[in-house]
C-alpha positions as CSV (number, residue, x, y, z in Angstrom):
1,X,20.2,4.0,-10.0
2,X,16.7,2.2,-10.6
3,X,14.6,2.4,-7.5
4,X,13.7,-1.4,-6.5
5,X,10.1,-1.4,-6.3
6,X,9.2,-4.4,-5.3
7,X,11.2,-3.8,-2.4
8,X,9.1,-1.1,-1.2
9,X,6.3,-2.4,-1.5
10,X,6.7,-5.5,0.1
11,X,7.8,-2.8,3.0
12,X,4.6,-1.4,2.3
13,X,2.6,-4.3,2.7
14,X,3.9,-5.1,6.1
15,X,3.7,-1.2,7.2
16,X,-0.4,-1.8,6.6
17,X,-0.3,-5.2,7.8
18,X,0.6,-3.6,11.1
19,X,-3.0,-1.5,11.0
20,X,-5.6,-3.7,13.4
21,X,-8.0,-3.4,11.1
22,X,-6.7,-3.5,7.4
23,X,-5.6,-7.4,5.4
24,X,-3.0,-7.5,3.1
25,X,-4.7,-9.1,0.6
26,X,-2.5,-9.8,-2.1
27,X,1.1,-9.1,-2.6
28,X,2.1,-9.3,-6.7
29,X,5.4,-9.0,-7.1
30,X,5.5,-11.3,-10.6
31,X,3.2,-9.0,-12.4
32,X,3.6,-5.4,-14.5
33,X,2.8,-3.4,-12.5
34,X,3.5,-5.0,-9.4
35,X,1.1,-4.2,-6.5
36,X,-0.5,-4.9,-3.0
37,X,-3.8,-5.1,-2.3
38,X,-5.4,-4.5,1.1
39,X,-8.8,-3.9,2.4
40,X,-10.2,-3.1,5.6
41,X,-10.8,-6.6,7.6
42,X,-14.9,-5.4,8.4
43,X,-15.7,-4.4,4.7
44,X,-15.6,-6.1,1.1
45,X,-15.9,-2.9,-0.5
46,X,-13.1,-0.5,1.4
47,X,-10.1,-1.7,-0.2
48,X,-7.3,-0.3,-2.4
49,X,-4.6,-1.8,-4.9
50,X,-1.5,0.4,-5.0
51,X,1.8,0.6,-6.8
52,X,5.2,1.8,-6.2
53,X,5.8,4.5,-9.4
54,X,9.6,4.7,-10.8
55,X,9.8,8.0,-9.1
56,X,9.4,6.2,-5.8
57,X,5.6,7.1,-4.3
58,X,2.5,4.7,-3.6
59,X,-0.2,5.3,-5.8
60,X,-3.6,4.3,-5.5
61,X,-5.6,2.3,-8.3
62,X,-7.1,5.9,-8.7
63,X,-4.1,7.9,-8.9
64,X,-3.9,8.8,-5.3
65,X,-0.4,9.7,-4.3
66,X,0.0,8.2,-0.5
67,X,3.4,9.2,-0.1
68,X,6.9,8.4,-1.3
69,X,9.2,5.4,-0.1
70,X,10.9,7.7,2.4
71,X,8.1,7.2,4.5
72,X,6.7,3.8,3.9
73,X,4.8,3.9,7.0
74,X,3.2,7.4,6.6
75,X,2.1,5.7,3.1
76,X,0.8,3.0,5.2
77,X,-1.0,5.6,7.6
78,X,-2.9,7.0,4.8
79,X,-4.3,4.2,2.9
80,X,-5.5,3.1,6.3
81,X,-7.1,6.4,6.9
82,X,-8.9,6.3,3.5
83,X,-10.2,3.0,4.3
84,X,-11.3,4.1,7.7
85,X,-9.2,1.7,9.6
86,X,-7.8,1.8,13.1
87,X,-3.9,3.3,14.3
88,X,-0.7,1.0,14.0
């Protein structure tokens, strides 16, 4: 069975939407490879683009693994942490 990506990361996107201080900034779900931007809401420069691999984990534009789509949130919990944002 082939993993529905964009489904996950659209769950993604709202799991670090939830984070007081991070912005979903872009959700592409019509492009190869689909990803999400987001970036912390006080900084230009802390953001991060990520994808949702075929083998199901978030992966940062720098080949950071955040975590797998069993745990959207605790993906969500970890970019925030990298970009020094708040709790959900």
């Amino acid at each position: 069975m082939m993993l529905d990506t964009t489904l996950f990361l659209e769950r993604f996107a709202h799991a670090a939407a939830r984070h007081a201080d991070l912005a979903v900034q872009n959700l592409a779900l019509t492009c190869d490879p689909e990803y999400v931007s987001v970036r912390n809401r006080f900084s230009q420069s802390l953001a991060e683009t990520v994808i949702c691999s075929s083998d199901g984990a978030f992966v940062t534009s720098w080949g950071y693994r955040l975590g797998s789509t069993d745990d959207v949130e605790g993906a969500a919990a970890r970019l925030a942490y990298l970009l020094a944002a708040m709790p959900a």
